[in-house]
DSSP file (Angstrom, degrees, kcal/mol; ACC not computed):
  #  RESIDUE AA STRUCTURE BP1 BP2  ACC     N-H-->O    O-->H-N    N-H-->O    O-->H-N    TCO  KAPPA ALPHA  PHI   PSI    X-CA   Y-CA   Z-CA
    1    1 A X              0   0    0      0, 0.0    26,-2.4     0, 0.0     2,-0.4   0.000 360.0 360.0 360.0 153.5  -49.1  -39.3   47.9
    2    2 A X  E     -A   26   0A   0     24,-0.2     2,-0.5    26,-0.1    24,-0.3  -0.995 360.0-156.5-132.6 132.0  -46.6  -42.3   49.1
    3    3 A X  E     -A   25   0A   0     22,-3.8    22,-1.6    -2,-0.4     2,-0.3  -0.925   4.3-157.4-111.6 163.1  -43.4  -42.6   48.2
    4    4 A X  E     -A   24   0A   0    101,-0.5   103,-0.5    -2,-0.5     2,-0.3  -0.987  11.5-173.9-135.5 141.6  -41.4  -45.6   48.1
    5    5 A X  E     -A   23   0A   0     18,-0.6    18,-1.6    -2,-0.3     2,-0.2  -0.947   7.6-164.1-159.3 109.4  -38.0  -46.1   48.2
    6    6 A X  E     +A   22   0A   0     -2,-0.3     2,-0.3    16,-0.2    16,-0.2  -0.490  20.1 165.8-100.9 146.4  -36.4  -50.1   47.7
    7    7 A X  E     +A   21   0A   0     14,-1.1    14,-3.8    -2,-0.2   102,-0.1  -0.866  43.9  74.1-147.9 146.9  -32.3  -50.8   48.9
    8    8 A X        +     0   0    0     -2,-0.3    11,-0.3    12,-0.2    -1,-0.1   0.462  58.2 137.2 143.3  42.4  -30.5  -53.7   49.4
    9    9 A X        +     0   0    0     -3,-0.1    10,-0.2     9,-0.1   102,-0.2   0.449  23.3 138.4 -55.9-147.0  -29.9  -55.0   45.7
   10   10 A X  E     -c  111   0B   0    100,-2.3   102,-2.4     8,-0.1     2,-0.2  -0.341  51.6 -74.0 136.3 172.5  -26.6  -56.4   44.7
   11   11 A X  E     +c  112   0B   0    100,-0.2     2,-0.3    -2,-0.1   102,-0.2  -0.656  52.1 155.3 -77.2 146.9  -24.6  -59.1   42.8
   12   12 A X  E     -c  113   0B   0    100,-1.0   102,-2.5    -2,-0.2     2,-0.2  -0.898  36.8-105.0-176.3 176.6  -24.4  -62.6   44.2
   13   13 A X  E >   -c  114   0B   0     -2,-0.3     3,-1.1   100,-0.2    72,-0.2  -0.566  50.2 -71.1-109.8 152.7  -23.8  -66.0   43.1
   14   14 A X  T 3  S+     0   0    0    100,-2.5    -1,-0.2     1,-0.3    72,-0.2   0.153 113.1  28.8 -47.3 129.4  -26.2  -68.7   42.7
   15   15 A X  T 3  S+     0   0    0     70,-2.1    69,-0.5    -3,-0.1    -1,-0.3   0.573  98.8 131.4  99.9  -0.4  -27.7  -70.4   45.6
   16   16 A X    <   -     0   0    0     -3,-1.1    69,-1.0    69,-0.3    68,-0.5   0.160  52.1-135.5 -84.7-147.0  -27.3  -67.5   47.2
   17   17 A X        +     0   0    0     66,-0.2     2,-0.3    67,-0.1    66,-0.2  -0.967  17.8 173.3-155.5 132.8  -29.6  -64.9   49.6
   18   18 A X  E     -D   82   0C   0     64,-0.8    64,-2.4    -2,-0.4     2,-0.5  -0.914  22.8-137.4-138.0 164.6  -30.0  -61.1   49.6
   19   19 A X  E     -D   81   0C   0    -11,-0.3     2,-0.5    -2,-0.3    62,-0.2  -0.932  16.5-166.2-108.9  88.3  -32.4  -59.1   51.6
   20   20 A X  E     -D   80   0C   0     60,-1.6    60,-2.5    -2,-0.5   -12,-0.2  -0.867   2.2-162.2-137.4 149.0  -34.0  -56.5   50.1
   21   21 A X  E     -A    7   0A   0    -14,-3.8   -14,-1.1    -2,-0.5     2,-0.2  -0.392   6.0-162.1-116.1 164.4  -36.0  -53.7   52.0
   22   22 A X  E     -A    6   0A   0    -16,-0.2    56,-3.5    -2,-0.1     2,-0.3  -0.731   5.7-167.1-164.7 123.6  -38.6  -51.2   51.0
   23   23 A X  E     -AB   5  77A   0    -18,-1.6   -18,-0.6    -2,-0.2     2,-0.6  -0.651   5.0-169.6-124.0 134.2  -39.5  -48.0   53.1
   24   24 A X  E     +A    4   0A   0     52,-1.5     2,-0.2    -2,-0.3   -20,-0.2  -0.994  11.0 167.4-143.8 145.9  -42.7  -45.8   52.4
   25   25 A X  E     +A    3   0A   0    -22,-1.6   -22,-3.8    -2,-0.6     2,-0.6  -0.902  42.9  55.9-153.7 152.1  -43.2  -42.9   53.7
   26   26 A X  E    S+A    2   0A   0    -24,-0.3     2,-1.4    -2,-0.2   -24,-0.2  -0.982 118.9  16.9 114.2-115.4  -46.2  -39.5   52.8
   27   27 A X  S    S+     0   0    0    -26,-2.4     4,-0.2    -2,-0.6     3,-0.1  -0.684  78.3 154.7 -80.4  86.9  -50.2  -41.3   53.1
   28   28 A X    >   +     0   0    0     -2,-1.4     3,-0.5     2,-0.1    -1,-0.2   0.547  62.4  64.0 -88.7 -12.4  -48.7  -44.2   55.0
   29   29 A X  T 3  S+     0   0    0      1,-0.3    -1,-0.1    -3,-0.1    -2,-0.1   0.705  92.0  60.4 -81.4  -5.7  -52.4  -44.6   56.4
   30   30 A X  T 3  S+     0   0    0     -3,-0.1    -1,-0.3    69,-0.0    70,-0.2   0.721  77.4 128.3-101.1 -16.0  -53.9  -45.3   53.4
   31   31 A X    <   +     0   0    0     -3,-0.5    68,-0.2    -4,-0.2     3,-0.1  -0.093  20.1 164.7 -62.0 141.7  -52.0  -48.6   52.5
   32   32 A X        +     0   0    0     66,-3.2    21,-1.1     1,-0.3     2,-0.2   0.752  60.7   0.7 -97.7 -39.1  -53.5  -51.6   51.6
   33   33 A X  E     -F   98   0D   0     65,-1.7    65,-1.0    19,-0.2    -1,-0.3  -0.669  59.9-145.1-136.3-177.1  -51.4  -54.0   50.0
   34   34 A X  E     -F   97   0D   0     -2,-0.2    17,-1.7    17,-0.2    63,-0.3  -0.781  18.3-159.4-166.6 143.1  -47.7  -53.9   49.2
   35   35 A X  E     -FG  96  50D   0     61,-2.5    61,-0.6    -2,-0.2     2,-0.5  -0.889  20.0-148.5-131.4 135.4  -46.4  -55.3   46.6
   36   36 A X  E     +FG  95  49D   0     13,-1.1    12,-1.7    -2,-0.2    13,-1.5  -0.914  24.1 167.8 -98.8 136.1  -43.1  -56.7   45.0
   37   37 A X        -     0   0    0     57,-4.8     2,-0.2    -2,-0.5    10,-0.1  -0.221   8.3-175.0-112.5-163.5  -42.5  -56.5   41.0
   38   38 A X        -     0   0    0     55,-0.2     8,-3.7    -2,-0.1    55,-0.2  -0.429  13.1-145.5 161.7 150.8  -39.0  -57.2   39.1
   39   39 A X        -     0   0    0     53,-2.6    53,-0.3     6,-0.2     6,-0.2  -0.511   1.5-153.3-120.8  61.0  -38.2  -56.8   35.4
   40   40 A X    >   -     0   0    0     50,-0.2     3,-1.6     4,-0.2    51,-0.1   0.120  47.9 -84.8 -37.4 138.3  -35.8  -59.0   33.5
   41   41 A X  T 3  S+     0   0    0      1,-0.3    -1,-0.1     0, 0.0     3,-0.1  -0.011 117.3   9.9 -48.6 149.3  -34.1  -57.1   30.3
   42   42 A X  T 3  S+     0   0    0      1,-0.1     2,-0.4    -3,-0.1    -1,-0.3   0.817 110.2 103.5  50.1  28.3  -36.6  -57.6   27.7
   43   43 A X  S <  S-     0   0    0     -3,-1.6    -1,-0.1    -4,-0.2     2,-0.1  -0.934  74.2-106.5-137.9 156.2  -39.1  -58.8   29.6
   44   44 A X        -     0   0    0     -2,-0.4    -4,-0.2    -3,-0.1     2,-0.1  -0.538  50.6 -91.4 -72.0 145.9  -42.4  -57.4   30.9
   45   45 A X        -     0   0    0     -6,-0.2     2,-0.6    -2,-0.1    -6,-0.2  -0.230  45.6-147.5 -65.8 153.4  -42.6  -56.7   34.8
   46   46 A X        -     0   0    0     -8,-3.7    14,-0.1    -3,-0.1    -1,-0.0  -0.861  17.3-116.0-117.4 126.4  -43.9  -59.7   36.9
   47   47 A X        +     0   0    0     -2,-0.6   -10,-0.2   -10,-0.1     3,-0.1  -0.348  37.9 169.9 -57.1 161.5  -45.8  -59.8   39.8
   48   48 A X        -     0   0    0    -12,-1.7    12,-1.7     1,-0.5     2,-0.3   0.420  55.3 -12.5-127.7 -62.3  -43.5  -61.5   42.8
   49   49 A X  E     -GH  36  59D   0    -13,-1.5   -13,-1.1    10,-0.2    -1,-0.5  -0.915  49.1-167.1-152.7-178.1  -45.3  -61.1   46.2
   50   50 A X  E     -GH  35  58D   0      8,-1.4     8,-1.8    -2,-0.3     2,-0.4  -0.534   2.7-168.4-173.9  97.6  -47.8  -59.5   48.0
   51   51 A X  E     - H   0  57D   0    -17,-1.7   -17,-0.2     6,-0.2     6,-0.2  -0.880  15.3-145.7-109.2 141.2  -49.1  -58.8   51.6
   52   52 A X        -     0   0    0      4,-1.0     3,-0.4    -2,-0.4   -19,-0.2  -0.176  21.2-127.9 -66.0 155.7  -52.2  -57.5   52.7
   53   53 A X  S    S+     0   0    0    -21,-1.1     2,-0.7     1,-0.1    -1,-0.1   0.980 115.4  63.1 -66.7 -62.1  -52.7  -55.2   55.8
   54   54 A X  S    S-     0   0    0      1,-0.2    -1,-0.1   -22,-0.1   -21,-0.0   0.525 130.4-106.3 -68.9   3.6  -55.6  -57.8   56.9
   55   55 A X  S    S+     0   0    0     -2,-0.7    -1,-0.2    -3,-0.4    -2,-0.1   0.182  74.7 141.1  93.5   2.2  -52.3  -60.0   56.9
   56   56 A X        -     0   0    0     -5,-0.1    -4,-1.0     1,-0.0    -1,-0.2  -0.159  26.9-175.1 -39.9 152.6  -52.9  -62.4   53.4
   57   57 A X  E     -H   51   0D   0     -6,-0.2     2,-0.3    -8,-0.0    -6,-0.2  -0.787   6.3-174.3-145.8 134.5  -49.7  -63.0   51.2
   58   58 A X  E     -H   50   0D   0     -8,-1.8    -8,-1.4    -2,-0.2     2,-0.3  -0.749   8.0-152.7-112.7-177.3  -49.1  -64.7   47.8
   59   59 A X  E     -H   49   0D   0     -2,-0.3     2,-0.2   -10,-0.3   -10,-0.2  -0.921  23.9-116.4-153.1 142.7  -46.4  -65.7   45.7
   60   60 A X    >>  -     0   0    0    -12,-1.7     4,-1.3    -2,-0.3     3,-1.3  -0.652  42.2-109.1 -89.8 159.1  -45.9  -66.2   42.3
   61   61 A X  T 34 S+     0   0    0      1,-0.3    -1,-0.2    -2,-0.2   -13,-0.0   0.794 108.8  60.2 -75.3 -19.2  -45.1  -70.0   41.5
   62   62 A X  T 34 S+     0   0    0      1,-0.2    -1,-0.3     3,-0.1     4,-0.0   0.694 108.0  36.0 -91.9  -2.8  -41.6  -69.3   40.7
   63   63 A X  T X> S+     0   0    0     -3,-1.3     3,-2.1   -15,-0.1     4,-0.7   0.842  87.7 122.6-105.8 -19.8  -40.3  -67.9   43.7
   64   64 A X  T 3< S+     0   0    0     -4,-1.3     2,-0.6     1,-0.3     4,-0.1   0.398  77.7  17.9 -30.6 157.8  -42.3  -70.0   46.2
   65   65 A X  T 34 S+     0   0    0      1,-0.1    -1,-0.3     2,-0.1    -2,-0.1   0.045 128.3  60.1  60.7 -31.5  -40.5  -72.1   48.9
   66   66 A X  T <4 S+     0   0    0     -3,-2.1    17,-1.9    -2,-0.6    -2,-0.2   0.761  99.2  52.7-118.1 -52.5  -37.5  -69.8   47.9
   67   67 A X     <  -     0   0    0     -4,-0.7     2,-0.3    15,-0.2    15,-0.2  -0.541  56.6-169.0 -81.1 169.0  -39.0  -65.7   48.9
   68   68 A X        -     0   0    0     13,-0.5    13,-2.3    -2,-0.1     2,-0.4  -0.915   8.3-153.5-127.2 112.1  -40.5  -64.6   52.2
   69   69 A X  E     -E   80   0C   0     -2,-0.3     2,-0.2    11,-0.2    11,-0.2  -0.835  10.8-169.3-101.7 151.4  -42.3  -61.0   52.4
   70   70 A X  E     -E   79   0C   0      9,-1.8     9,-0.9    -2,-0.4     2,-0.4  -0.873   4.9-152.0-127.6 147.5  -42.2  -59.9   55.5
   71   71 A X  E     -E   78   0C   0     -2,-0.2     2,-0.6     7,-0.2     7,-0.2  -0.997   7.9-156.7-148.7 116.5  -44.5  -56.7   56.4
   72   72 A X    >   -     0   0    0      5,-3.1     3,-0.6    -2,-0.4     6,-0.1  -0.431   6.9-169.4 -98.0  78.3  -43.8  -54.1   59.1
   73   73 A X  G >  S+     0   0    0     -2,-0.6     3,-0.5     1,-0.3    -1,-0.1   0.771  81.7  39.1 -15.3 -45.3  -47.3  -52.6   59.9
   74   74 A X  G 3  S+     0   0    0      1,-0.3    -1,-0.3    -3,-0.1     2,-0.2   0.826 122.4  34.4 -81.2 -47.4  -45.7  -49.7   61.9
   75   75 A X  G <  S-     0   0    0     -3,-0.6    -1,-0.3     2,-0.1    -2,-0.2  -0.512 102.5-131.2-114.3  72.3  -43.0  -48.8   60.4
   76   76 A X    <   +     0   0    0     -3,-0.5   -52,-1.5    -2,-0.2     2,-0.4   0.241  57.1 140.0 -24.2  80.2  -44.6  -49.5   56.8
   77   77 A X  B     -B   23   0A   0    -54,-0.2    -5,-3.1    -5,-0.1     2,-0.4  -0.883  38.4-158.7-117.7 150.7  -41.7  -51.4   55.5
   78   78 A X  E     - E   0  71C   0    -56,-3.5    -7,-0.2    -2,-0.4     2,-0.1  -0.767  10.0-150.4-142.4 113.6  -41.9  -54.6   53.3
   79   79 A X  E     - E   0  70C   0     -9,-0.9    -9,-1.8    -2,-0.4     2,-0.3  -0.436   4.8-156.6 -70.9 143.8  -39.0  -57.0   53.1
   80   80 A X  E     -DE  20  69C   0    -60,-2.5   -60,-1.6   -11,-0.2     2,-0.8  -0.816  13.1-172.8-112.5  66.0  -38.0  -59.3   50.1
   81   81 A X  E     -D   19   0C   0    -13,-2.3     2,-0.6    -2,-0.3   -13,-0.5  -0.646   1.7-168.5-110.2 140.2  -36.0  -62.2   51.2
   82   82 A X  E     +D   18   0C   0    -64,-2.4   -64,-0.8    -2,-0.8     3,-0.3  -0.749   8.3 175.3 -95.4  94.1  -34.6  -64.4   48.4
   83   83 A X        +     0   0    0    -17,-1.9   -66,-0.2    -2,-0.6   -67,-0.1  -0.560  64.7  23.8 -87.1 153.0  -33.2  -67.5   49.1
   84   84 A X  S    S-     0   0    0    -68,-0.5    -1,-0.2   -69,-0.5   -67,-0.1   0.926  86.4-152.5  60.9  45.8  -31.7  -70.5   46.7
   85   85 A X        -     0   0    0    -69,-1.0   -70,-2.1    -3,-0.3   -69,-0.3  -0.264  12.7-165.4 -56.8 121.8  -31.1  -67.3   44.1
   86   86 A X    >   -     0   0    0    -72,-0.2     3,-0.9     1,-0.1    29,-0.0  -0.728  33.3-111.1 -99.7 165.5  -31.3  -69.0   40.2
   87   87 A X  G >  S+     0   0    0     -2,-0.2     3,-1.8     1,-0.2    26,-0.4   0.837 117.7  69.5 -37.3 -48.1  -29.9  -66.6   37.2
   88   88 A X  G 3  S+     0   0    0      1,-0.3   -48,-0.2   -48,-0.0    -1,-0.2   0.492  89.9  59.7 -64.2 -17.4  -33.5  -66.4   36.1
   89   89 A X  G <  S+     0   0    0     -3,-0.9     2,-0.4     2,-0.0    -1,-0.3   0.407  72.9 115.1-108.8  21.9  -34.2  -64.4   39.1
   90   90 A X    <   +     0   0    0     -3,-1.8     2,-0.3    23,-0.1   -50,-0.2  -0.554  45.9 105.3 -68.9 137.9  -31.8  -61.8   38.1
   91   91 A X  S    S-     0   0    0     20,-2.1     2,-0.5    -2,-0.4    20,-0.4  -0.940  76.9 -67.2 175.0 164.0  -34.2  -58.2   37.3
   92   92 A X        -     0   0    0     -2,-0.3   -53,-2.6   -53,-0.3    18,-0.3  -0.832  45.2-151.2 -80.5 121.9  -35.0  -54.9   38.7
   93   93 A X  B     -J  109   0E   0     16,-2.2    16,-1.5    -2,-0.5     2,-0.4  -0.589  17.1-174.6 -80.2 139.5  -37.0  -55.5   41.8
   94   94 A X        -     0   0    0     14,-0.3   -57,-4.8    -2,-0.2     2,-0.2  -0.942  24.3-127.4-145.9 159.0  -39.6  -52.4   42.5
   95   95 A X  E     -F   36   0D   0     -2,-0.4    11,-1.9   -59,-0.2     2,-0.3  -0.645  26.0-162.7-107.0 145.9  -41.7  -52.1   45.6
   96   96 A X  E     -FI  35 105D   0    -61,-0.6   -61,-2.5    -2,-0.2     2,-0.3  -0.972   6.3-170.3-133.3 125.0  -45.2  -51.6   44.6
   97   97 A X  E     -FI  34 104D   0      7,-2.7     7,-1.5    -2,-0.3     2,-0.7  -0.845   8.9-153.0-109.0 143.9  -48.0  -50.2   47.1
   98   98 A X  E     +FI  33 103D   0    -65,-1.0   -66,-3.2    -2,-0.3   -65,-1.7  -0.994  23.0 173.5-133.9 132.5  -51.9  -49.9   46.6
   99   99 A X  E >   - I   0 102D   0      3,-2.4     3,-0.8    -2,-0.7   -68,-0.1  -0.644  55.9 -98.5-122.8 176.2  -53.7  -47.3   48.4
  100  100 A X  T 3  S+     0   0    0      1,-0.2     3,-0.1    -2,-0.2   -69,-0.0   0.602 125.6  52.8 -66.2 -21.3  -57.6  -45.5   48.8
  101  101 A X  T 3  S-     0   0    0      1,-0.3     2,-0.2   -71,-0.1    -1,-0.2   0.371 117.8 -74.3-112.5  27.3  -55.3  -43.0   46.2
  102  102 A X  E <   -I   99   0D   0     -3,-0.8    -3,-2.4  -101,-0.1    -1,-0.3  -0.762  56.7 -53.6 124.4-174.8  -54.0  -44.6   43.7
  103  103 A X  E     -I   98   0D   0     -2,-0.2     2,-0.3    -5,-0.2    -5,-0.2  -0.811  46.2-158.6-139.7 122.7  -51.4  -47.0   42.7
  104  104 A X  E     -I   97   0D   0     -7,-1.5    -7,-2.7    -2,-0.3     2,-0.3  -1.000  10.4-166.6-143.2 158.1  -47.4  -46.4   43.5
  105  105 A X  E     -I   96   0D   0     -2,-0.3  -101,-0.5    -9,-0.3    -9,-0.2  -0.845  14.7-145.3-132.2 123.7  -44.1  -47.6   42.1
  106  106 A X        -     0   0    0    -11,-1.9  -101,-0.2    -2,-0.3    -1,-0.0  -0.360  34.7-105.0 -68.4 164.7  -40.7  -47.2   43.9
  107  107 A X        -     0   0    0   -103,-0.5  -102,-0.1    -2,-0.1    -1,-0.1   0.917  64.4-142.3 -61.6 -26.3  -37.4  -46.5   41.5
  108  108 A X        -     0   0    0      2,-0.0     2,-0.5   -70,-0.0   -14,-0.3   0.289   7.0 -97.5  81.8 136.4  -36.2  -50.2   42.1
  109  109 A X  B     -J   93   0E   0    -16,-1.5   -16,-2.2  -102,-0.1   -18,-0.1  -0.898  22.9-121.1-122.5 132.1  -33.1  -52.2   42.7
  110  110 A X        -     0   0    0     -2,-0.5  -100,-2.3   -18,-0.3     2,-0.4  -0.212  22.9-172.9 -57.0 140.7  -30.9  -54.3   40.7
  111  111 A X  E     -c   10   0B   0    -20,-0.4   -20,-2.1  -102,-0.2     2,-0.4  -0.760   2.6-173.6-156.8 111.9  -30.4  -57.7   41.6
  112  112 A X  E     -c   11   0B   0   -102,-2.4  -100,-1.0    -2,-0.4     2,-0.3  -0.853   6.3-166.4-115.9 130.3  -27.8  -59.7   39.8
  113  113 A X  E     -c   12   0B   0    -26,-0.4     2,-0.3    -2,-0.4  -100,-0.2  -0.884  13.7-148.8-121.6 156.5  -27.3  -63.3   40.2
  114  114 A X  E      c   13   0B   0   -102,-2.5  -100,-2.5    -2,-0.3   -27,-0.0  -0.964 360.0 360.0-130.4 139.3  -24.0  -64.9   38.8
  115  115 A X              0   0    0     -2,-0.3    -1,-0.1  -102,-0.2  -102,-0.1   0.321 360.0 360.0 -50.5 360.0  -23.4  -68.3   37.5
């Protein structure tokens, strides 16, 4: 088992930047990938970002040039930072992790951007 556990939502106004962190802790030897989601009301969840352990990352075309994941190998963390923040990228953000055991979902953080 892994659990995962995202902070470091918040409100903030367009054009702005927040930071947002995600801390996994249990099987930490088994991760492979880690993953960023988020879920606009009424909308399906969307992939966001993704880094490998062998060190890969992608990006979804709408946040590119604007997110950075950042990956701590050691202390299995993965960072979200959002720069040049639109309305459109208000959602719940969840940390996603892919392991030799399965597939795990953090609770997720709100992240509200204001016109």
């Amino acid at each position: 088992q892994v659990q995962l556990v995202e902070s470091g939502g918040g409100l903030v106004q367009g054009g702005g930047s927040l930071r947002l962190s995600c801390a996994a802790s249990g099987r930490t030897a088994s991760l492979d990938i880690m993953r960023w989601f988020r879920q606009a009301p009424g909308k399906e969840r969307e992939f966001v970002a993704a880094s490998w352990t062998g060190g890969t990352i992608a990006y979804a075309d709408s946040v590119k040039g604007r997110f950075t994941i950042s990956r701590d190998k050691f202390k299995n963390t993965v960072d979200l930072q959002m720069n040049s923040l639109k309305v459109e990228d208000t959602a719940v953000y969840y940390c996603n992790a892919v392991t030799s055991s399965g597939l795990y979902w953090g609770q997720g953080t709100q992240v509200t951007v204001s016109s």
